[in-house]
TIVO-2410 file (N, C-alpha, C; in nm, 3 decimals):
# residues 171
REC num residu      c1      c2      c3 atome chaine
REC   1      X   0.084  -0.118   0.000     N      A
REC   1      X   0.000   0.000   0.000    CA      A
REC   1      X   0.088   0.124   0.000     C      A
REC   2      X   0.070   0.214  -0.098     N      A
REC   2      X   0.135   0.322  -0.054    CA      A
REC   2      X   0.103   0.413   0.053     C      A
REC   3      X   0.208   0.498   0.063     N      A
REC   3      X   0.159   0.604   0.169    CA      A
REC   3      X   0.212   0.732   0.087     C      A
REC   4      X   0.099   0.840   0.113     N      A
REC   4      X   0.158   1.007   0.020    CA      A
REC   4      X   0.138   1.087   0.169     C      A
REC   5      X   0.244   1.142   0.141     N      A
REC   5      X   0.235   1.261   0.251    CA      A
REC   5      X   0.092   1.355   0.209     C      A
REC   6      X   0.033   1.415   0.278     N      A
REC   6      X  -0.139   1.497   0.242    CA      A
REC   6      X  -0.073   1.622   0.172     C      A
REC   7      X  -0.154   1.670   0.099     N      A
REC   7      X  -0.173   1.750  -0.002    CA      A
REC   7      X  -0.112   1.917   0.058     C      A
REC   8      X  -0.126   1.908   0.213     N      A
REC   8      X  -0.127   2.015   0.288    CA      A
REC   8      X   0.024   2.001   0.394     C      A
REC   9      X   0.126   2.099   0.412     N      A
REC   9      X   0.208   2.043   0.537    CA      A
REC   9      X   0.165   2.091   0.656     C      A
REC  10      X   0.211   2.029   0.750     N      A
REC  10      X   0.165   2.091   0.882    CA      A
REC  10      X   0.172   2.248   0.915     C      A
REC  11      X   0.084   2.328   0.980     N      A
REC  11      X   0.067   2.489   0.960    CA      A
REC  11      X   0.258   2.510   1.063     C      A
REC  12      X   0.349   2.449   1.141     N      A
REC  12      X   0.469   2.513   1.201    CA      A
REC  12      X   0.579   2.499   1.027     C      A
REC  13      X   0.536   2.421   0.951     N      A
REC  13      X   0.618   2.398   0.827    CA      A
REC  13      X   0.566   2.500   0.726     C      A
REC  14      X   0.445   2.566   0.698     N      A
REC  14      X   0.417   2.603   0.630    CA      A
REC  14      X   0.450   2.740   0.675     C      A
REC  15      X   0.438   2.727   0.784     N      A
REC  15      X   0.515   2.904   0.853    CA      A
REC  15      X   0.649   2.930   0.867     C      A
REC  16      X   0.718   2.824   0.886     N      A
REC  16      X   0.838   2.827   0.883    CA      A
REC  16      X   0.909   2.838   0.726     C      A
REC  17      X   0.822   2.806   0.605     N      A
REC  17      X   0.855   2.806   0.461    CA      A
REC  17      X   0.842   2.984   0.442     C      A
REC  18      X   0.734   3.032   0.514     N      A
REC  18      X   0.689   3.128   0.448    CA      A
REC  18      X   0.793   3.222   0.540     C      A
REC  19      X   0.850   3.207   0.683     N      A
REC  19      X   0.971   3.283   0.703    CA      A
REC  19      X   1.086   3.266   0.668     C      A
REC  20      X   1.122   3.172   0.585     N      A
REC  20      X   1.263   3.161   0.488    CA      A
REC  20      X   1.251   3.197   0.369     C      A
REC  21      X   1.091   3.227   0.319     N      A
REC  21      X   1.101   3.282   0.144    CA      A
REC  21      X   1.080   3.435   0.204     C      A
REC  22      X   1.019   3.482   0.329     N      A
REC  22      X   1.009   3.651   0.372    CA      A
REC  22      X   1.203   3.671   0.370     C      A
REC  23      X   1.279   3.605   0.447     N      A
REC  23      X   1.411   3.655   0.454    CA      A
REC  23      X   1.490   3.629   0.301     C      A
REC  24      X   1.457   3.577   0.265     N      A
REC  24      X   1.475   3.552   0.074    CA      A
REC  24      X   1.464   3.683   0.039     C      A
REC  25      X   1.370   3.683   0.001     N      A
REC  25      X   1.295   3.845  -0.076    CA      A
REC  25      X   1.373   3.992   0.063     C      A
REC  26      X   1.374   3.954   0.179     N      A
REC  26      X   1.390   4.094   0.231    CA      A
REC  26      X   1.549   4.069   0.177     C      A
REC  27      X   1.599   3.988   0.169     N      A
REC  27      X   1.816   3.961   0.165    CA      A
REC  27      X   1.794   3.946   0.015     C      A
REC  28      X   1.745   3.957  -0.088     N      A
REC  28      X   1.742   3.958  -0.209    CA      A
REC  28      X   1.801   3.825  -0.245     C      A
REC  29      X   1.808   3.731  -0.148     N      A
REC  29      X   1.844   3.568  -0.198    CA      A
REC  29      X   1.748   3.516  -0.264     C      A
REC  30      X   1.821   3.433  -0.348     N      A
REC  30      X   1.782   3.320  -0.442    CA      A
REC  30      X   1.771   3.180  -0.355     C      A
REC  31      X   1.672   3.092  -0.359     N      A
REC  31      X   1.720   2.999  -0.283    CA      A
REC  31      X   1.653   2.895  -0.376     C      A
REC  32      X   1.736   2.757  -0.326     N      A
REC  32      X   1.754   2.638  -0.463    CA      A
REC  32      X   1.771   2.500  -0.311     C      A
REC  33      X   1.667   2.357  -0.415     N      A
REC  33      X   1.725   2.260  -0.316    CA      A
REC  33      X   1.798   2.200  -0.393     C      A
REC  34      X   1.814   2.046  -0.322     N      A
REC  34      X   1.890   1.909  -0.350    CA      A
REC  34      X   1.793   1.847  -0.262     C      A
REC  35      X   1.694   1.773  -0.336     N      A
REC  35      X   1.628   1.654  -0.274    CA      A
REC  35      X   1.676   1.549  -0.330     C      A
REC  36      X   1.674   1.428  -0.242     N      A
REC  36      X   1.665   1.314  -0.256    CA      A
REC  36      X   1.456   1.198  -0.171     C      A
REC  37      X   1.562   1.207  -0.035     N      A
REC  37      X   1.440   1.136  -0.007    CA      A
REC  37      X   1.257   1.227   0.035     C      A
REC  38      X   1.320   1.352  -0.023     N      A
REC  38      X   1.208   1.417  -0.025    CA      A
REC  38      X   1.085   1.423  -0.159     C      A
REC  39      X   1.197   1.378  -0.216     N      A
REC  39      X   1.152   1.373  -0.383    CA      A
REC  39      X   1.082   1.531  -0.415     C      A
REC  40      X   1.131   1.635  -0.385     N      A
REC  40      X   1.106   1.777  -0.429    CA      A
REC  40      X   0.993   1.832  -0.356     C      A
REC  41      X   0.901   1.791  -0.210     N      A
REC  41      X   0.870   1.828  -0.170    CA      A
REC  41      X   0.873   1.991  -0.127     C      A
REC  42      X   1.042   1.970  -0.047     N      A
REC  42      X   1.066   2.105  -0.035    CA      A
REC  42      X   1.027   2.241  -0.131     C      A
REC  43      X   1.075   2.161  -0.286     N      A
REC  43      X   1.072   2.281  -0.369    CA      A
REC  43      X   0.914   2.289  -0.378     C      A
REC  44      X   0.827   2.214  -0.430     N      A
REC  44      X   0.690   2.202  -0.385    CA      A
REC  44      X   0.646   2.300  -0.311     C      A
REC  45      X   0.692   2.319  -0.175     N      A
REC  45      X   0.592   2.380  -0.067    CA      A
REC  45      X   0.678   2.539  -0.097     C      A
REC  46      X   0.790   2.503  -0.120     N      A
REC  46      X   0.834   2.670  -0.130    CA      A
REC  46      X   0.780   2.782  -0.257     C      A
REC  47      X   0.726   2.714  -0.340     N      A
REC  47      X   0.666   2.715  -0.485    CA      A
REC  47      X   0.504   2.739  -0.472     C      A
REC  48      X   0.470   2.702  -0.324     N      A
REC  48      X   0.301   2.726  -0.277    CA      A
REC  48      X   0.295   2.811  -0.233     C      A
REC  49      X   0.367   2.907  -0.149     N      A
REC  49      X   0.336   2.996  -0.070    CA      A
REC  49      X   0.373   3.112  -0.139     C      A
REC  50      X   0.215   3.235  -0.187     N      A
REC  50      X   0.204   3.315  -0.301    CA      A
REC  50      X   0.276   3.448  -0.198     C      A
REC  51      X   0.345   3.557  -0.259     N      A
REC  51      X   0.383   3.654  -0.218    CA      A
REC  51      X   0.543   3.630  -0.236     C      A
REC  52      X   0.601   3.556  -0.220     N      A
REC  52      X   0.755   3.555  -0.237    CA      A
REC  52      X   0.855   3.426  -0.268     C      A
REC  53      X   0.727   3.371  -0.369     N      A
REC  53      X   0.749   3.275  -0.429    CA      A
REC  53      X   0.870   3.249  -0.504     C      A
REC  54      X   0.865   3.368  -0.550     N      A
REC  54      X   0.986   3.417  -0.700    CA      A
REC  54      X   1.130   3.409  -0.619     C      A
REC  55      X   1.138   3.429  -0.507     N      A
REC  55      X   1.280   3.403  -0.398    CA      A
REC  55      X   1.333   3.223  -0.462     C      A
REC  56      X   1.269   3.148  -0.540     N      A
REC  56      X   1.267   2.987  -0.519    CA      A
REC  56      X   1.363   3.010  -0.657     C      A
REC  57      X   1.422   2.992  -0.654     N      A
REC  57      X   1.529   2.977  -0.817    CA      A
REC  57      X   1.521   2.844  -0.874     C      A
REC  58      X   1.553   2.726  -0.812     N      A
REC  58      X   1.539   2.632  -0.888    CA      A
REC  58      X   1.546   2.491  -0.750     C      A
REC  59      X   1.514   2.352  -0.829     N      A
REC  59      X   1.520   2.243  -0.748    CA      A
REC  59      X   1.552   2.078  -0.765     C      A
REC  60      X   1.662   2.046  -0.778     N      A
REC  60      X   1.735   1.925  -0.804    CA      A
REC  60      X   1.602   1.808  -0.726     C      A
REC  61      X   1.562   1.738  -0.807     N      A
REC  61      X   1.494   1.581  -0.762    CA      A
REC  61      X   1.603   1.476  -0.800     C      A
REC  62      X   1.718   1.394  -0.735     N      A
REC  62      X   1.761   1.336  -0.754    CA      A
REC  62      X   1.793   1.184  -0.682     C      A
REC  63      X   1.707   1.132  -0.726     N      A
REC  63      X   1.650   1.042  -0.621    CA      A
REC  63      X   1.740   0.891  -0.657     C      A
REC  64      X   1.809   0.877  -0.726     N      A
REC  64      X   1.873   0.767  -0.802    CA      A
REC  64      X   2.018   0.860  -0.735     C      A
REC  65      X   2.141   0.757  -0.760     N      A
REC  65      X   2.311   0.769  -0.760    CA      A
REC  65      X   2.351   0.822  -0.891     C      A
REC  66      X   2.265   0.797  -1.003     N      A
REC  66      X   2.316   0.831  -1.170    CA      A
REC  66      X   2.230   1.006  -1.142     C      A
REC  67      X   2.179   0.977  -1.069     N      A
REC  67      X   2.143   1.139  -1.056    CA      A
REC  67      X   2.194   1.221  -0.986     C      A
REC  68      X   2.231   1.168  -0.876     N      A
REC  68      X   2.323   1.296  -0.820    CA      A
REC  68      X   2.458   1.284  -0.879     C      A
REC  69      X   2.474   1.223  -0.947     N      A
REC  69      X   2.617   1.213  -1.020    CA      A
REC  69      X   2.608   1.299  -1.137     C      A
REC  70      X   2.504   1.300  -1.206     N      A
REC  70      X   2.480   1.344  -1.356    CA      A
REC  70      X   2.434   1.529  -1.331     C      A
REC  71      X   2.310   1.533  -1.221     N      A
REC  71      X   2.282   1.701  -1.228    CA      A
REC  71      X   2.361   1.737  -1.113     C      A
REC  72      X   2.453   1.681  -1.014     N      A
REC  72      X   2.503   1.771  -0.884    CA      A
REC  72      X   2.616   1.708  -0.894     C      A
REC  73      X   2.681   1.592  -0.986     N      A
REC  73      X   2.836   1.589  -0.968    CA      A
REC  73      X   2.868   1.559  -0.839     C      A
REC  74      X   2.797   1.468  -0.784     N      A
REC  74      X   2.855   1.397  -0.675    CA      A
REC  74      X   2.942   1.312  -0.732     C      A
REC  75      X   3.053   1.282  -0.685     N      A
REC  75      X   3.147   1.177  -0.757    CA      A
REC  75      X   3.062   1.078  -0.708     C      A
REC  76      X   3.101   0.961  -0.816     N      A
REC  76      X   3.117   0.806  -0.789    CA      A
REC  76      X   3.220   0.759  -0.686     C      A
REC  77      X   3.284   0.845  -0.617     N      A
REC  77      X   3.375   0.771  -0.532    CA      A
REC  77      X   3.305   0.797  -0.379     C      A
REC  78      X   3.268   0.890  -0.389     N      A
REC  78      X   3.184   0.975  -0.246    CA      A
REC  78      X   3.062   0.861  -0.251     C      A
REC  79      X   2.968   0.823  -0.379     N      A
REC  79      X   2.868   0.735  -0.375    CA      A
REC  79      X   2.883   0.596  -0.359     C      A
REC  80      X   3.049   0.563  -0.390     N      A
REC  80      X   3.049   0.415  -0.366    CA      A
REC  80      X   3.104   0.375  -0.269     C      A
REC  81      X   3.218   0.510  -0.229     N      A
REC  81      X   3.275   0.438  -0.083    CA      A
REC  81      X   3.222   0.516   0.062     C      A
REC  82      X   3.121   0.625   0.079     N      A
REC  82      X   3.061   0.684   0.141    CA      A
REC  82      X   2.870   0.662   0.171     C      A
REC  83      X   2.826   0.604   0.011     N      A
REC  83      X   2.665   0.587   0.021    CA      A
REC  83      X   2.628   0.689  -0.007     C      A
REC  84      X   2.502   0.751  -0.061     N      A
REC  84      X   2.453   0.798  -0.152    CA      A
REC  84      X   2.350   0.859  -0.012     C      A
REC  85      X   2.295   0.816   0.143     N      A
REC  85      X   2.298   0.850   0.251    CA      A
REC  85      X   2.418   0.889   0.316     C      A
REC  86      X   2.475   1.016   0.320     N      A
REC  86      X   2.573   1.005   0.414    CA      A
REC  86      X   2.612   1.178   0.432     C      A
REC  87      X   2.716   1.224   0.532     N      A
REC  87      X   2.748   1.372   0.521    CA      A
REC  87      X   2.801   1.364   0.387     C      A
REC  88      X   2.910   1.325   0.332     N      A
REC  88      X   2.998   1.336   0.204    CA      A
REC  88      X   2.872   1.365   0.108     C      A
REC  89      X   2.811   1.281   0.112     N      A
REC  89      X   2.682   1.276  -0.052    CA      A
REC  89      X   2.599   1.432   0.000     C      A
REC  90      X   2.581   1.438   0.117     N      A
REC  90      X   2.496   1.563   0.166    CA      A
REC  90      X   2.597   1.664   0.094     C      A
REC  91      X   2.697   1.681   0.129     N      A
REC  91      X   2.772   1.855   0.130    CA      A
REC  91      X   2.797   1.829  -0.038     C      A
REC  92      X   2.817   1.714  -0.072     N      A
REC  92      X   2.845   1.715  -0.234    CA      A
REC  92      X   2.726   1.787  -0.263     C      A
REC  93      X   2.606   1.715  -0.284     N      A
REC  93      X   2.528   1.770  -0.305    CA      A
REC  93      X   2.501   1.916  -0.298     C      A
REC  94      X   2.477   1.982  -0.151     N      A
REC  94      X   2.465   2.071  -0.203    CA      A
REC  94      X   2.573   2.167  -0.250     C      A
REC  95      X   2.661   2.150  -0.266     N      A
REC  95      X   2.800   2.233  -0.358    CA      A
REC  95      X   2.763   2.216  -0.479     C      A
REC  96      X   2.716   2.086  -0.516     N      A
REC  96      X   2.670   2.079  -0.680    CA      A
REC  96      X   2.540   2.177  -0.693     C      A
REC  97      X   2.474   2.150  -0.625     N      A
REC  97      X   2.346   2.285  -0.628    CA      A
REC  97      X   2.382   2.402  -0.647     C      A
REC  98      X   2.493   2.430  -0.557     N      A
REC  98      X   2.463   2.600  -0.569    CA      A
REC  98      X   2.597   2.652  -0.631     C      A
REC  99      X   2.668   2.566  -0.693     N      A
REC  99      X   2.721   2.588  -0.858    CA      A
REC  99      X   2.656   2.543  -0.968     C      A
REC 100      X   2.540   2.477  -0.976     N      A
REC 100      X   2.445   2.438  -1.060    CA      A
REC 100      X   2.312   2.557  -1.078     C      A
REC 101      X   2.323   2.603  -1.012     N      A
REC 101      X   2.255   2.730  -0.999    CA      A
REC 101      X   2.277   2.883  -1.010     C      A
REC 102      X   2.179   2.960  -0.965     N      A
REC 102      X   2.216   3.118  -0.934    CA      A
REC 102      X   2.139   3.151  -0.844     C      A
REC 103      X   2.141   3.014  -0.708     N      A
REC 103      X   2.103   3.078  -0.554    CA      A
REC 103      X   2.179   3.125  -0.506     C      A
REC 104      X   2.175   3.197  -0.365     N      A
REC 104      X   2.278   3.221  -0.272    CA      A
REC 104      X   2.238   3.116  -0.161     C      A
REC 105      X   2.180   3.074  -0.155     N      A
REC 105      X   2.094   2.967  -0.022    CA      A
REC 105      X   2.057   2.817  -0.064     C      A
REC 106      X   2.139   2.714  -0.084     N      A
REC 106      X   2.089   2.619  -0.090    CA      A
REC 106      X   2.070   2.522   0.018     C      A
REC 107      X   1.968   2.408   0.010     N      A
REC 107      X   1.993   2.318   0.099    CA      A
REC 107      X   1.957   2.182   0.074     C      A
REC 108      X   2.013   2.092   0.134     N      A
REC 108      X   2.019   1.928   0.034    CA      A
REC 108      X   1.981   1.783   0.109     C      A
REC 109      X   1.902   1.729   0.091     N      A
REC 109      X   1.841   1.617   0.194    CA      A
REC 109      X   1.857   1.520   0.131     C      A
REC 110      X   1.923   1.383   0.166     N      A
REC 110      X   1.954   1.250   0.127    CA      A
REC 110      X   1.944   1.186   0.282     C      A
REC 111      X   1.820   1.066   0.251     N      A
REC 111      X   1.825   0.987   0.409    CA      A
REC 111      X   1.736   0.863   0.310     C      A
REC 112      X   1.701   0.769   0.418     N      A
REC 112      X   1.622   0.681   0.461    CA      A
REC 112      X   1.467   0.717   0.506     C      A
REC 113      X   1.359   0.672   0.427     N      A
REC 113      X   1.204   0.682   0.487    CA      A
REC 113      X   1.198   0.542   0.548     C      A
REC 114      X   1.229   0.436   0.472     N      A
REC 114      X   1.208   0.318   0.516    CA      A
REC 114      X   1.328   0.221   0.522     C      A
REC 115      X   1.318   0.117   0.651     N      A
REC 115      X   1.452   0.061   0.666    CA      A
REC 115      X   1.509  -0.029   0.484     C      A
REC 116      X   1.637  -0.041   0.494     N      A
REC 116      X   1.650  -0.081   0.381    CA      A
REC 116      X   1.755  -0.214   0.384     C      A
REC 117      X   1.739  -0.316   0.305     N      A
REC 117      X   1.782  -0.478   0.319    CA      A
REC 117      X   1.936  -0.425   0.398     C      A
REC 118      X   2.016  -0.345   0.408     N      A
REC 118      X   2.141  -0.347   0.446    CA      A
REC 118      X   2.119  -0.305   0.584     C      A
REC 119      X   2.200  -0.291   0.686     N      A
REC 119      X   2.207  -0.262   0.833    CA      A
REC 119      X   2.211  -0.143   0.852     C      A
REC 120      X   2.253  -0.079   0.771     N      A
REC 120      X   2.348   0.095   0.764    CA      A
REC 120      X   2.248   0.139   0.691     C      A
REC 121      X   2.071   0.091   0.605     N      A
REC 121      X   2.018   0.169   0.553    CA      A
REC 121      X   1.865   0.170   0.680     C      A
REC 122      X   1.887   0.230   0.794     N      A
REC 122      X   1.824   0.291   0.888    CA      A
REC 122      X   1.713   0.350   0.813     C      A
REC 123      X   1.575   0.277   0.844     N      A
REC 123      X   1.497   0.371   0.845    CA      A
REC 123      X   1.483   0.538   0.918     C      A
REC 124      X   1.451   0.633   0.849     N      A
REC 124      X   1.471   0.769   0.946    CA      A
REC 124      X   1.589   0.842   0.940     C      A
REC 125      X   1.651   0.746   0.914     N      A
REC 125      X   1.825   0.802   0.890    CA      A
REC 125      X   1.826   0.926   0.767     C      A
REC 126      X   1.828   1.022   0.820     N      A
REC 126      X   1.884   1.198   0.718    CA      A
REC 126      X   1.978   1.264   0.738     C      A
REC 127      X   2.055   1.272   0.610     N      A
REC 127      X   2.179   1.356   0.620    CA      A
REC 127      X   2.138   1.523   0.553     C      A
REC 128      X   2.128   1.615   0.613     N      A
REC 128      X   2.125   1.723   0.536    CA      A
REC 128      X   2.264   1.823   0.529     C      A
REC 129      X   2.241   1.906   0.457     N      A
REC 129      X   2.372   1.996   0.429    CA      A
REC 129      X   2.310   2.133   0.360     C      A
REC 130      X   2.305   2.294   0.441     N      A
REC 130      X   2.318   2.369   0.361    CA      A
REC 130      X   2.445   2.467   0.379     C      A
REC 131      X   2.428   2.577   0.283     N      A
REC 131      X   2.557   2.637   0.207    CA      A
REC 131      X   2.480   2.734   0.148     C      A
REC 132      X   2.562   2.887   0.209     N      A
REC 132      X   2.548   3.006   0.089    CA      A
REC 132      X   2.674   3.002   0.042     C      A
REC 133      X   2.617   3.116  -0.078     N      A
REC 133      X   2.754   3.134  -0.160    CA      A
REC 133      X   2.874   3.186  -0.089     C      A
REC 134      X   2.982   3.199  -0.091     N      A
REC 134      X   3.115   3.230  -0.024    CA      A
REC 134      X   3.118   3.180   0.132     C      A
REC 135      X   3.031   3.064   0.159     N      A
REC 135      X   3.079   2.994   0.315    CA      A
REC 135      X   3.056   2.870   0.269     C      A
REC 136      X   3.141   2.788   0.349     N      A
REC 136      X   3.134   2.636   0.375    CA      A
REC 136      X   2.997   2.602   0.401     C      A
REC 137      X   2.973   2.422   0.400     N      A
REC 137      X   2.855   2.394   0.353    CA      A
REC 137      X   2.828   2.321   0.572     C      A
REC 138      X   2.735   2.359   0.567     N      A
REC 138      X   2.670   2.335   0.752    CA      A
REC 138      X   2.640   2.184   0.697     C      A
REC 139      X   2.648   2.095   0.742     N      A
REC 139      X   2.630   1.926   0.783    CA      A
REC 139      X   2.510   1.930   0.911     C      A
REC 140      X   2.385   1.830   0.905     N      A
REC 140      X   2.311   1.792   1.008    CA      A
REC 140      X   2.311   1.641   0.971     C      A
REC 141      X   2.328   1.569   1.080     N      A
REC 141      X   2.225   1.436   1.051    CA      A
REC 141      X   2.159   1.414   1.192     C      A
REC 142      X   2.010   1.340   1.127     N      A
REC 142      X   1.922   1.344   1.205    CA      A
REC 142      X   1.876   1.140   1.221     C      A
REC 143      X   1.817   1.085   1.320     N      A
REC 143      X   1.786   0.989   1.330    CA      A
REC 143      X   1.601   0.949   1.361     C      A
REC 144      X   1.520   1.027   1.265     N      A
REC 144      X   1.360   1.047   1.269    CA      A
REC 144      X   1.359   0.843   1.352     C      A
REC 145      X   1.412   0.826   1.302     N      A
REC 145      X   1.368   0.632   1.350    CA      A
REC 145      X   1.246   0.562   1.220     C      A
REC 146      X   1.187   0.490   1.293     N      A
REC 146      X   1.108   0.420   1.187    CA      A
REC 146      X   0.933   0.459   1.192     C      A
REC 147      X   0.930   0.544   1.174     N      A
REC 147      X   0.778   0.660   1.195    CA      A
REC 147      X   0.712   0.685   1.052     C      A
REC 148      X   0.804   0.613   0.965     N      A
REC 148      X   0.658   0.575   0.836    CA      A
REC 148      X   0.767   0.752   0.739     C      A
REC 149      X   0.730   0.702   0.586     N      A
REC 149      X   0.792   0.793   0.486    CA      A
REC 149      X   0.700   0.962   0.513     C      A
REC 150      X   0.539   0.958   0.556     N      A
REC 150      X   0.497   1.107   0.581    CA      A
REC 150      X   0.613   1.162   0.709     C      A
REC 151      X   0.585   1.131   0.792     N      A
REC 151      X   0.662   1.177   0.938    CA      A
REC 151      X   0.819   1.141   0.924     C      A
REC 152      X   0.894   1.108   0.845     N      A
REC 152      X   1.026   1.135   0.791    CA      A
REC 152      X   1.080   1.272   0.729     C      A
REC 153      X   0.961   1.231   0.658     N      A
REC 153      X   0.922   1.364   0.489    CA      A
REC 153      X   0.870   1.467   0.587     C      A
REC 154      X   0.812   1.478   0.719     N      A
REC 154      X   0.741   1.604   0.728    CA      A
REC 154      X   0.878   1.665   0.822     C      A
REC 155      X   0.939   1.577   0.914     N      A
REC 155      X   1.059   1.628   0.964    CA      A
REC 155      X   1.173   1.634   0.856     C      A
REC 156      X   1.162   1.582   0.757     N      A
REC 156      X   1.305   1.660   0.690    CA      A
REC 156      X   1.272   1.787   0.623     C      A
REC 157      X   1.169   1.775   0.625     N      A
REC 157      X   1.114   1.908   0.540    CA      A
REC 157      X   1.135   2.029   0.670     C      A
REC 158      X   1.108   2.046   0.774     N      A
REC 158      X   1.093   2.135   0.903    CA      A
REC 158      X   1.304   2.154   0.923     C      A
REC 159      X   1.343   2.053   0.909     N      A
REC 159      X   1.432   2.070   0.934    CA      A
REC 159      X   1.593   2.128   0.810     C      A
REC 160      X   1.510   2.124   0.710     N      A
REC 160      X   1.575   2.185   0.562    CA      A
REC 160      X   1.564   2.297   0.631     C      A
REC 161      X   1.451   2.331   0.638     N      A
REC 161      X   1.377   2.525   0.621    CA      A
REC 161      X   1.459   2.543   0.745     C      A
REC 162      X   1.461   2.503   0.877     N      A
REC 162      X   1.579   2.543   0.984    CA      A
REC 162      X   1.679   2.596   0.964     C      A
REC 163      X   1.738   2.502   0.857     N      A
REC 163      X   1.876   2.508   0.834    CA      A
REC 163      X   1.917   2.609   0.720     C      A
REC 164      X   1.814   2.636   0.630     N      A
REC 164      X   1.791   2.740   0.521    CA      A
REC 164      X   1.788   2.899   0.621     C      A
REC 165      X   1.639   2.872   0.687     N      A
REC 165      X   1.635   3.018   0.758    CA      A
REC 165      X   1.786   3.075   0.814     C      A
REC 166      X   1.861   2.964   0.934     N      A
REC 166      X   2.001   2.990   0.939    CA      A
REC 166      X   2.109   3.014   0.888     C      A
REC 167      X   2.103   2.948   0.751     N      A
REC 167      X   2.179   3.039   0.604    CA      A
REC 167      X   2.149   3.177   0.575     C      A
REC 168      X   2.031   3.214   0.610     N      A
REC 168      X   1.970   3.353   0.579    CA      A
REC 168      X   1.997   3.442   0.697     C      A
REC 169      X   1.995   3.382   0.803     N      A
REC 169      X   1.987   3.514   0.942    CA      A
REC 169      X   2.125   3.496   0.971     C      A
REC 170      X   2.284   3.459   0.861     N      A
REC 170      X   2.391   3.428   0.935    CA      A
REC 170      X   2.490   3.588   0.843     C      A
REC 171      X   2.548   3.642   0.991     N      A
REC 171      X   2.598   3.782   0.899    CA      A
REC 171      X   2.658   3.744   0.778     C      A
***
């Protein structure tokens, strides 16, 4: 059976989207993702909220290894001897974003919704990474546990925009 996250995100995510596209537009930033296990959610909800929409520049869905290799230039060496879940694939990522782009604010989510046949593929398991232009790229990983692909997806999503807003409010 599948499961879809609802049509709607929770109102602390949808407020928290709409205070990282307000500091967008007031800082004249561009802001751009790198999804993986979000499958473009993020860019999704940042793309819903009307008034400062146009702050959203662009949004990598790269949900395969031939994809973050092909649009974000993650090496094959970071994906085969690091995992395609991990900090390395996170900060690749988003470095490939926001030279793949013309944001100043990117941010990049690669994890686990559901446990996976290997030991090390943890359900819940998220690596994120954001990065403005001219600073190093911030590393989070998070351990949601095994709480089903919506409540993965709704905390990586809360926790992108965290880490975005903090790209934005950093001198």
């Amino acid at each position: 059976m599948t499961e879809a996250l609802a049509l709607t995100a929770p109102r602390q995510i949808e407020n928290l989207a709409e205070q990282v596209l307000k500091l967008a537009c007031d800082r004249d930033v561009k802001l751009a993702t790198a999804e993986s296990c979000t499958g473009g959610m993020l860019a999704a909800l940042l793309t819903d909220i009307p008034g400062c929409s146009h702050a959203f520049e662009r949004g990598f869905v790269v949900y395969t290894d031939e994809a973050k290799h092909e649009l974000l230039g993650v090496s094959q060496q970071v994906l085969a001897e690091d995992g395609a879940v991990s900090e390395a694939a996170a900060i690749a990522m988003v470095e490939g974003a926001l030279a793949r782009s013309r944001a100043g604010v990117v941010v990049a989510i690669t994890g686990y919704t559901d446990p996976g046949p290997k030991p090390e593929e943890e359900a819940g398991l998220v690596h994120f990474a954001a990065a403005r232009s001219g600073c190093g790229p911030q590393h989070r990983m998070v351990r949601f546990g095994a709480l089903g692909r919506d409540r993965v997806r709704e905390g990586a999503l809360e926790i992108a925009l965290q880490m975005m807003r903090q790209q934005l409010e950093a001198p």
